[in-house]
C-alpha positions in Angstrom: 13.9 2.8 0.7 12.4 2.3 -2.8 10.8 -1.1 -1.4 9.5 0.5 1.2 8.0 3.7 0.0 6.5 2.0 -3.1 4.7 -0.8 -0.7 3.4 1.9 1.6 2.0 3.8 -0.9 0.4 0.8 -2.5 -1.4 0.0 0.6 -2.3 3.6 2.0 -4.1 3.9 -1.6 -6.1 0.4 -0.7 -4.7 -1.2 -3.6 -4.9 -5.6 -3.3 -1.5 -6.6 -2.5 -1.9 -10.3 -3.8 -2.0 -8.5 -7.2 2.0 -8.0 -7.1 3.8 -10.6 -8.9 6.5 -10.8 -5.6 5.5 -10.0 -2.2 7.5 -9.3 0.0 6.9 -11.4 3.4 8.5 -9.9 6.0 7.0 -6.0 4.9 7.6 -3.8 7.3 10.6 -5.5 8.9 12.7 -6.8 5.8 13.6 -3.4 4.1 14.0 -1.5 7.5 16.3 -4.1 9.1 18.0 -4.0 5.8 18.9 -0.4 6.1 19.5 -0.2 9.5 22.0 -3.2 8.8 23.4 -1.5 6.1 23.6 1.9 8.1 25.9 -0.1 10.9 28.1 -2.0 8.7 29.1 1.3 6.4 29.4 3.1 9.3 31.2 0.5 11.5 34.3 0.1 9.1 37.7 1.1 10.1 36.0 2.4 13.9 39.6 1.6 15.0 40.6 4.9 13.3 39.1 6.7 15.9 39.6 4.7 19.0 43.3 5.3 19.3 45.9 7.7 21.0 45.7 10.0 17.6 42.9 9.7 15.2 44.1 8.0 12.3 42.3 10.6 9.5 44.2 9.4 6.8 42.5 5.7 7.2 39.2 7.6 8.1 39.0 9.6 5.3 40.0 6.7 2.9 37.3 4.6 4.5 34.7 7.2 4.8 35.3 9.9 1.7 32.8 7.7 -0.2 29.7 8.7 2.0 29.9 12.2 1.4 31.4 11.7 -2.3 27.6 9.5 -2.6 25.9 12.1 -1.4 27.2 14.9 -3.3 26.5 12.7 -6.1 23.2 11.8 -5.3 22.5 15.6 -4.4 23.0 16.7 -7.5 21.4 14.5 -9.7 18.3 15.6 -7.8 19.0 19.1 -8.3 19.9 18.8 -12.2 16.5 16.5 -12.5 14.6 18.3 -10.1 13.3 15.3 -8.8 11.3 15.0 -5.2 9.7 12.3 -3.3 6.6 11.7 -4.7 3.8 12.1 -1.8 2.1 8.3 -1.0 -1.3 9.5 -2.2 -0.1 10.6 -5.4 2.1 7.9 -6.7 0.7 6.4 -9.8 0.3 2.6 -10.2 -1.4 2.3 -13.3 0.3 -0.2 -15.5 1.4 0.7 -18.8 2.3 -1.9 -21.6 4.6 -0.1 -24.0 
């Protein structure tokens, strides 16, 4: 998502992409097929759980608890930072050398 963001803002604010040091080739399919990819194989573990007489929630929740537990996590560090998504048009790309 960083990837992603960060390279769409970069080109929405006409900045010359041949002046990254690493370009990513495949931009917009790479990081999007990447999280997509990711997003089936977190949430296609232990489907057999659910695809028996009685839902096995005890092998569910061990397989699953760490979605929510990330989220809670993630949640609130945002919260304690108050951090936001920074719009496109106002991400700052001016290189600092400290």
């Amino acid at each position: 998502m960083s990837h992603y963001r960060f390279r769409k803002g970069y080109m929405l604010q006409g900045r010359d992409l041949s002046q990254l040091p690493d370009r990513a080739g495949l931009f917009p399919f790479g990081p999007i097929f990447a999280f997509v990819l990711c997003l089936l194989i977190t949430l296609g573990q232990n489907y057999q759980a659910f695809l028996q007489d009685r839902i096995d929630w005890y092998g569910a929740a061990a397989t699953y608890l760490g979605i929510p537990l990330f989220l809670l996590i993630w949640l609130g560090y945002r919260l304690e930072r108050k951090s936001r998504l920074v719009p496109y048009r106002q991400m700052d790309f001016s290189e600092t050398n400290d």
